[in-house]
N, C-alpha and C positions, 0 to 999 in steps of 0.2 A: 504494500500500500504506500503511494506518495502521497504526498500533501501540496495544493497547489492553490496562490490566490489569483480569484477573479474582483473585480474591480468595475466599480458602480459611478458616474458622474451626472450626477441629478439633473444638471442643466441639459445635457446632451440626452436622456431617457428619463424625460418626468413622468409616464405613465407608468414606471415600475415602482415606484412610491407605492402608489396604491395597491396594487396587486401585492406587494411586499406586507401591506397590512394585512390583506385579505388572508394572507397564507397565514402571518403569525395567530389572528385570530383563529383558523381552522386548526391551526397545531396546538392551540390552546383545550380545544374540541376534543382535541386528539385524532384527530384525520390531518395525515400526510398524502401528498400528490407530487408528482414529478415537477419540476421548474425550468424550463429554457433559462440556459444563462450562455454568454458570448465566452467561449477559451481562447476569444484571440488569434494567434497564428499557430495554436499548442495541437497537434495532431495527434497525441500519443496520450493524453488523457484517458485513463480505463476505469470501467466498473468496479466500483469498492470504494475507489482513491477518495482522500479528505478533501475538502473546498471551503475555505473562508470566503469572507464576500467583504472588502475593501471600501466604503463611502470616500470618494475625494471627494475636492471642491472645498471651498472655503468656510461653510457654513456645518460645522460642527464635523471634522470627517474623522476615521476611526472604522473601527469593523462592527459590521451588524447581522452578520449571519455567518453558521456553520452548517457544513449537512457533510451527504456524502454521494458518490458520483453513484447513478442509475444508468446512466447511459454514454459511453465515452465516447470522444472528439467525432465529431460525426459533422456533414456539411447542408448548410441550409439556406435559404433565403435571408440575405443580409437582417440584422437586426433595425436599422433606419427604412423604414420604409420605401422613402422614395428611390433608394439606392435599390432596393430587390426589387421593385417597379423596373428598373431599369436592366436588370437580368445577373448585378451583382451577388453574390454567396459570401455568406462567412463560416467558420467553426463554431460548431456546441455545444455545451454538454446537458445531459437533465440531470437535476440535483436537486433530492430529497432532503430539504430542510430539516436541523434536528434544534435550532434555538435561530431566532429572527428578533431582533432590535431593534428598529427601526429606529425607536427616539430614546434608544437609550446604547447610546454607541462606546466602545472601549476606545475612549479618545488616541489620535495619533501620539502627543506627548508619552503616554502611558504604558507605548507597544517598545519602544527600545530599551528602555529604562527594563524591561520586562524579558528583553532576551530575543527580539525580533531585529532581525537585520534591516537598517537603516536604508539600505539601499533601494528594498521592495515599495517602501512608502511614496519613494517619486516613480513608479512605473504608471503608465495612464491606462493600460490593454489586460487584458487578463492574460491568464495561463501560464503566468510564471511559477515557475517550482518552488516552494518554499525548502532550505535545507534540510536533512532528513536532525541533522546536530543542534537543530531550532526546532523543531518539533515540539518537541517536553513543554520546553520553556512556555512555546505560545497556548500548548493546550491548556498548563494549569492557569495559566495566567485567565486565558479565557471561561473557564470551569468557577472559576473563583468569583471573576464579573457575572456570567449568567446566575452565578448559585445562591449571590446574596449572601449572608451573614455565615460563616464558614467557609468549607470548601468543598466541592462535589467533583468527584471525577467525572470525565465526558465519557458521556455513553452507560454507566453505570448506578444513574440512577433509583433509587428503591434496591438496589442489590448490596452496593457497599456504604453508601451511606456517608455522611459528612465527619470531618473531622470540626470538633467542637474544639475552638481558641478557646473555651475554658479547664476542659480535660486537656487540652497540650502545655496551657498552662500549667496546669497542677505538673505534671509529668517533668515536666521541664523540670522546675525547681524540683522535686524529686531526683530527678537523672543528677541536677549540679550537687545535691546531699551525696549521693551515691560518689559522684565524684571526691569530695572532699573526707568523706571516711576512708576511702583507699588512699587517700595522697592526703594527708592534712594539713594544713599550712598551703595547697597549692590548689586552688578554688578554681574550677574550669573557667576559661576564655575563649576557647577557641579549640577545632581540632585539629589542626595544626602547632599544638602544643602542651608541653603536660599530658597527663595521664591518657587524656584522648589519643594523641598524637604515637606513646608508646604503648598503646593496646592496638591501636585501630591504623596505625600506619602505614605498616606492614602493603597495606592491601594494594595500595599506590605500587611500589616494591614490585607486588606480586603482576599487577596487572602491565610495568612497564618490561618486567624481565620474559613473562608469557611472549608480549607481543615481540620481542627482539628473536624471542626462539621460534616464534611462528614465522616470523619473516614470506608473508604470506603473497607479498608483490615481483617474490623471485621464484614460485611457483609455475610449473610450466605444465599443460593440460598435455601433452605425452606422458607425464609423469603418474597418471592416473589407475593405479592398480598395481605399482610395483613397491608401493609399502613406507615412498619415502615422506610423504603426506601425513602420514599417518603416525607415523612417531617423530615426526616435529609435533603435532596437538599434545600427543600423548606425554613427552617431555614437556610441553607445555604447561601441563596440566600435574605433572608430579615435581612440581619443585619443592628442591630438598637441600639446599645451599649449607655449607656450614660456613664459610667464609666471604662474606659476614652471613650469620646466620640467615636465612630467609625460606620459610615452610609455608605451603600455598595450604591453605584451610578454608577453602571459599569452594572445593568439591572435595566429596568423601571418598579418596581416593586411597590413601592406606590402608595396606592389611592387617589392620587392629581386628578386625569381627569377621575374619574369614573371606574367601574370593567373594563368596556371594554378595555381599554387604557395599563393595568396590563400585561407587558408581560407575567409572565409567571402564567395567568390567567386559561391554561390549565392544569396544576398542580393541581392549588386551583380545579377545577371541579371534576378533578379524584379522589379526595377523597373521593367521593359519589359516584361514578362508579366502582364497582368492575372490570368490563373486561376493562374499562381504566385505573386502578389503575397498573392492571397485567401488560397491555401492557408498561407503563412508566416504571414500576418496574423492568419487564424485561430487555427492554434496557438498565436503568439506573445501573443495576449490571453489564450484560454484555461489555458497554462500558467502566466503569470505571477500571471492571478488565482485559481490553484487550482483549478480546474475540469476537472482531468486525474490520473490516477495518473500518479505520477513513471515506476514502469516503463515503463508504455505508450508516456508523452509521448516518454522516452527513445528508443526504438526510433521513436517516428513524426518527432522531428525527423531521426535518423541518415538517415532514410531519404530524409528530404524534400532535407536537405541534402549529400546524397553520400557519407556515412559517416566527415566530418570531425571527430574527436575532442575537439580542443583547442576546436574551437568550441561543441560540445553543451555542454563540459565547464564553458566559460567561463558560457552561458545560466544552469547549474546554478546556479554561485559567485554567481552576482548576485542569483540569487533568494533563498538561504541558505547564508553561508560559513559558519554553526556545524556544518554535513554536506556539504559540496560545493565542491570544490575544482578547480582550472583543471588541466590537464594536459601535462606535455611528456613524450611517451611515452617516446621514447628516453631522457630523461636521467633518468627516473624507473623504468626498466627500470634503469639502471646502481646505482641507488640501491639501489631494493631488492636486487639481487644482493650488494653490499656486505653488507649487514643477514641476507643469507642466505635472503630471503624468494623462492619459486618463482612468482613473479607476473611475469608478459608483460603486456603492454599496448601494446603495438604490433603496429597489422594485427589489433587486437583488438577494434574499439570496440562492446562492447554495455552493455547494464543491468549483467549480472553480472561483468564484466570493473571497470566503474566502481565499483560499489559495494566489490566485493575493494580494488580502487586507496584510495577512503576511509575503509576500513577499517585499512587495512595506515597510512595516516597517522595514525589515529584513537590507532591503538598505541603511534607513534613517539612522539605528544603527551604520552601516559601514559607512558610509557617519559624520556621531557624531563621530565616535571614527577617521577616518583618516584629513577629511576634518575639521572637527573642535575643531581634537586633545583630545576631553574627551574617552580617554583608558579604561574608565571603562564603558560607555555607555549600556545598557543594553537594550534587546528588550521592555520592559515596558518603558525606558527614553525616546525612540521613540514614545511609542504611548501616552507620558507624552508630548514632542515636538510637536505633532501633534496636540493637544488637546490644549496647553496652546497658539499655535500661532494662533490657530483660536477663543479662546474664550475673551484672551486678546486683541489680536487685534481688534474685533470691538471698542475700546475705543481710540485706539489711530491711529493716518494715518501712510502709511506704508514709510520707508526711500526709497531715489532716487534709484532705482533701476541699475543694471549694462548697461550701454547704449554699447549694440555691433555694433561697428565700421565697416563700411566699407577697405575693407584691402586695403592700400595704395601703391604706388610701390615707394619704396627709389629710390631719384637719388641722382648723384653726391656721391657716394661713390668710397674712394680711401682708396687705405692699409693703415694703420696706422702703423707706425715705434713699430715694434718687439720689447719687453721685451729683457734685455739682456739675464733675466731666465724667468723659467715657472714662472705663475702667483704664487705668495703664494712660492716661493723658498727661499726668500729670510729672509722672516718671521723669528725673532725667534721662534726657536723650543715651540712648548705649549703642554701641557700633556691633550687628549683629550680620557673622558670618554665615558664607554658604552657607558652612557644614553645622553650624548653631539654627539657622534655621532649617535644613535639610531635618535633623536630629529630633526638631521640635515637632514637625509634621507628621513624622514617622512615629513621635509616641501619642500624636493625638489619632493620630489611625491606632493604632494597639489599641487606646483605649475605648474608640468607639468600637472594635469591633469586642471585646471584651464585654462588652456593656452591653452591645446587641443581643451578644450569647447569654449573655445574664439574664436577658428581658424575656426573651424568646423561653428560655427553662421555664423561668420563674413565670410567662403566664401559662405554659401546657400544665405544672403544678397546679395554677388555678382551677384550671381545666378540667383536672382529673378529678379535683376534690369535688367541683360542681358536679361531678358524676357523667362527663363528658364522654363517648365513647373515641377511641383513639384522638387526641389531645396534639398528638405530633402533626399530625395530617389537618386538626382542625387551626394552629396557627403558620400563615405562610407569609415569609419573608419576601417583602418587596422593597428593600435597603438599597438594591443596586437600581433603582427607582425615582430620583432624587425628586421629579416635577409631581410625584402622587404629595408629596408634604408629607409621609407617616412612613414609618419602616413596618411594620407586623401588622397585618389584617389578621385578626381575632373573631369572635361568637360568644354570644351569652347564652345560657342554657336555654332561652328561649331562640337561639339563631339569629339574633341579632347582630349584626355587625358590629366590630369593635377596631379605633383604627386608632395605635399607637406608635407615637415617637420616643423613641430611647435617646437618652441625651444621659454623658458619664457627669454627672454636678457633682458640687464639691460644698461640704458644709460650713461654715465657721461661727462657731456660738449658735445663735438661733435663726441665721439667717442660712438660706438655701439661692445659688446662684446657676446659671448654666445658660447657653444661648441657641438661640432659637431664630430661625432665618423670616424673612417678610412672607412667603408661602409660606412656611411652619402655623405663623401666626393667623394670617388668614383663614390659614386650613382650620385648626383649631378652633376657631368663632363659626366657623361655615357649617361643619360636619357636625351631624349627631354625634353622641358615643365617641368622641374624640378626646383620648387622653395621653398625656406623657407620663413615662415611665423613665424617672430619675433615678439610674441607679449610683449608690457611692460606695467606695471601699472598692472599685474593682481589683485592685488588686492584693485584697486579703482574702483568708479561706473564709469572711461570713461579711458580705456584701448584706447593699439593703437595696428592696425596689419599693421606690415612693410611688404612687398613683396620683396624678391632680389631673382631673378635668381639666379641658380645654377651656368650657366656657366657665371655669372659677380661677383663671388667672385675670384681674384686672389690666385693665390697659397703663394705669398708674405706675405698674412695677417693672413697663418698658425704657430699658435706658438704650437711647441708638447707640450703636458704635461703628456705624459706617454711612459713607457718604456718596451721595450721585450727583456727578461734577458735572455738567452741561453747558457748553461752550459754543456762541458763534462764531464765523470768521478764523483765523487763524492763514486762511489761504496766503 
């Protein structure tokens, strides 16, 4: 499967606007349909392959759709009309939409910063290939935008389920305990040092000395069934270095528990098998020089070689660790259950099993580099997190965990006397860098999305106590929403709509402060059943969620703090 973006300019095709709603509303339905879209000059476009859909032009551009191809590069009547009037053609593809944006776009600014190569942004045509090494990056980033308050993998759905910023939370500062009792005095930073860095190093090691032994671009397809393919992998895969030490433990390759046990035991046999030697040889050229869909290849190694996990998995990593990582099912079943994530991967091994697996790390990496601030986080640091919280933890008990609150409703709130200025007016002036403001932005996102997850528990709690039946399903997050004015659309036991804003406020004495945008405010007076949910203490283990109606905030207690500048002239 590739990935490729197609590319929308509103001026040049204003009646795809609409048609674009029509679909989102039908997928909202839940009825999908094929979609004409232009590939450009891209002829090679196949059934399966991924497809983002690009918004240029000036007026808010950014991506608004994902799906996937139904029907590859195929030729048609021009998309402009008067042009296929005229007897011109262009290329197509049909693409079943799987999330449509339309006004709620992942802004351009937002895509590189993210992991998306700058270059694609100024293409005007469709059908350009997206890198298969940018892949990851765009999906979670994308997974993240559609899914609102946490994280969802694409395509999975109801299957695996979100990783909750307040469970990674907990974990988090858990995993840095676990650290600091093995190493005291030397409190994790980074893995790239300390205790991470000498448990989990290694693996960097492992995966640059594999790939120097596979040397897999001086392969010559004559060479295919005379064996010598075949223990380059196999060397590959049993390293055993004593000088300097370096032992590959990312496949279960040693004879500790007998031949059987040996993952990649089917390897060791084929060396005696000529028409099995072939068939590994084969593969193993063809996959590593690209000459295979990864799906396919995937299911045709499991197959070849027994349906041993750790070992497909390992092939994977050495061909590209920026998407593909090695697997220890069971201890990465325990991981994710920590994280709250409903992913099995044991007794599991297919395509879409793995991909969920590198997905679900892809989040945690995002989840490391936003939620707990290491900028350098790397998808290995992830499946290093995953690994060290489950292996060090059985030695020590896990800290109190976050207790979510039932959400409480404020009373006896009255205005509190108005600042003379906006807050921070008064301040003298301070010279405030990028990286101090970069720094500041990044923990007021942690803590809106902390607070979201606080909001979002803490009303399914309500929910359930009202005697709600399934409580998760009945509250849905529309945070990545910004023009509705409310994050969480809720129900009262009588089904009533309930439509709240989470906002992380901060108390001092008796006074309660947090801000709230001119839609926020409007929305609030306009809507029934419109309340904010103030949560404070995000980040301790016993948080509170305050309840105030919309329409019991006075207008009194509004202090502006911003301003709309309006100028003639200037020509």
């Amino acid at each position: 499967m590739k990935t490729y973006l197609l590319t929308w300019v509103p001026d040049r095709s204003p009646q795809d606007e609409n048609d674009l709603r029509s679909y989102a509303e039908a997928l909202a339905r839940g009825e999908t349909k094929d979609y004409r879209w232009s590939a450009g000059n891209n002829q090679s476009i196949e059934p399966g392959d991924r497809v983002f859909l690009l918004k240029q032009g000036q007026k808010r551009p950014g991506l608004i759709c994902s799906g996937k191809v139904q029907k590859g590069s195929y030729q048609d009547w021009h998309w402009i009309e008067a042009e296929g009037d005229q007897g011109k053609k262009g290329w197509f593809v049909m693409v079943a939409w799987d999330a449509v944006k339309v006004d709620d776009e992942l802004p351009r600014e937002d895509l590189v910063p993210g992991g998306f190569p700058s270059k694609l942004l100024q293409v005007r045509s469709s059908g350009s290939r997206i890198p298969d090494a940018d892949v990851g990056a765009l999906e979670a980033l994308w997974a993240r935008h559609v899914g609102g308050a946490g994280f969802q993998a694409a395509g999975t759905k109801g299957a695996m389920g979100r990783i909750s910023p307040v469970a990674f939370q907990d974990q988090f500062k858990h995993f840095k305990g676990l650290v600091l009792s093995k190493a005291p005095g030397a409190p994790f930073r980074s893995f790239r040092e300390g205790l991470a860095n000498e448990e989990e190093g290694y693996k960097e090691l492992v995966y640059n000395e594999a790939r120097s032994t596979l040397d897999w671009s001086n392969w010559k397809e004559s060479e295919i069934g005379n064996g010598r393919i075949l223990d380059c992998v196999i060397k590959a895969i049993e390293i055993n270095n004593s000088t300097p030490v370096l032992v590959n433990n990312l496949v279960q390759w040693q004879n500790r528990f007998g031949e059987k046990r040996r993952s990649h035991r089917s390897l060791l046999a084929a060396k005696d098998d000529m028409a099995k030697r072939r068939q590994f040889e084969r593969w193993l050229f063809d996959f590593f020089r690209g000459n295979l869909v990864e799906s396919e290849a995937f299911e045709q190694f499991r197959d070849l070689a027994g349906g041993i996990f750790d070992l497909v998995a390992y092939l994977f990593f050495l061909k590209d660790w920026q998407r593909f990582m090695p697997i220890a099912p069971t201890t990465f079943d325990k991981a994710f259950g920590l994280l709250g994530l409903k992913l099995k991967t044991s007794h599991h091994c297919s395509w879409e099993t793995y991909q969920s697996y590198n997905q679900a790390l892809l989040d945690i990496r995002q989840l490391l580099r936003e939620a707990a601030q290491i900028e350098d986080a790397r998808l290995i640091d992830a499946h290093s997190f995953c690994w060290m919280l489950v292996s060090l933890g059985e030695k020590v008990a896990p800290a109190s965990p976050t207790t979510i609150p039932l959400p409480k409703l404020a009373e006896g709130l009255v205005a509190a006397a108005r600042p003379e200025t906006a807050p921070g007016a008064a301040r003298p002036a301070a010279v405030v860098t990028d990286e101090d403001f970069a720094e500041t932005e990044a923990e007021k996102r942690r803590c809106g999305r902390l607070a979201e997850d606080i909001a979002l528990q803490s009303e399914q709690r309500r929910l359930r106590e009202l005697g709600v039946k399934n409580p998760e399903q009945a509250v849905e997050s529309v945070a990545n929403q910004p023009a509705l004015g409310y994050d969480l659309v809720s129900r009262e036991a009588n089904d009533k709509a309930r439509y709240i804003e989470v906002k992380s406020a901060r108390r001092s004495g008796s006074r309660l402060s947090f801000f709230l945008s001119d839609n926020e405010w409007r929305k609030s007076q306009n809507l029934t059943n419109y309340y904010f949910y103030l949560v404070l203490g995000v980040d301790t283990d016993q948080p509170e969620v305050l309840m105030i109606a919309g329409a019991d905030i006075p207008n009194a207690c509004l202090t502006p703090v911003n301003y709309l500048a309006t100028l003639l002239g200037g020509k």
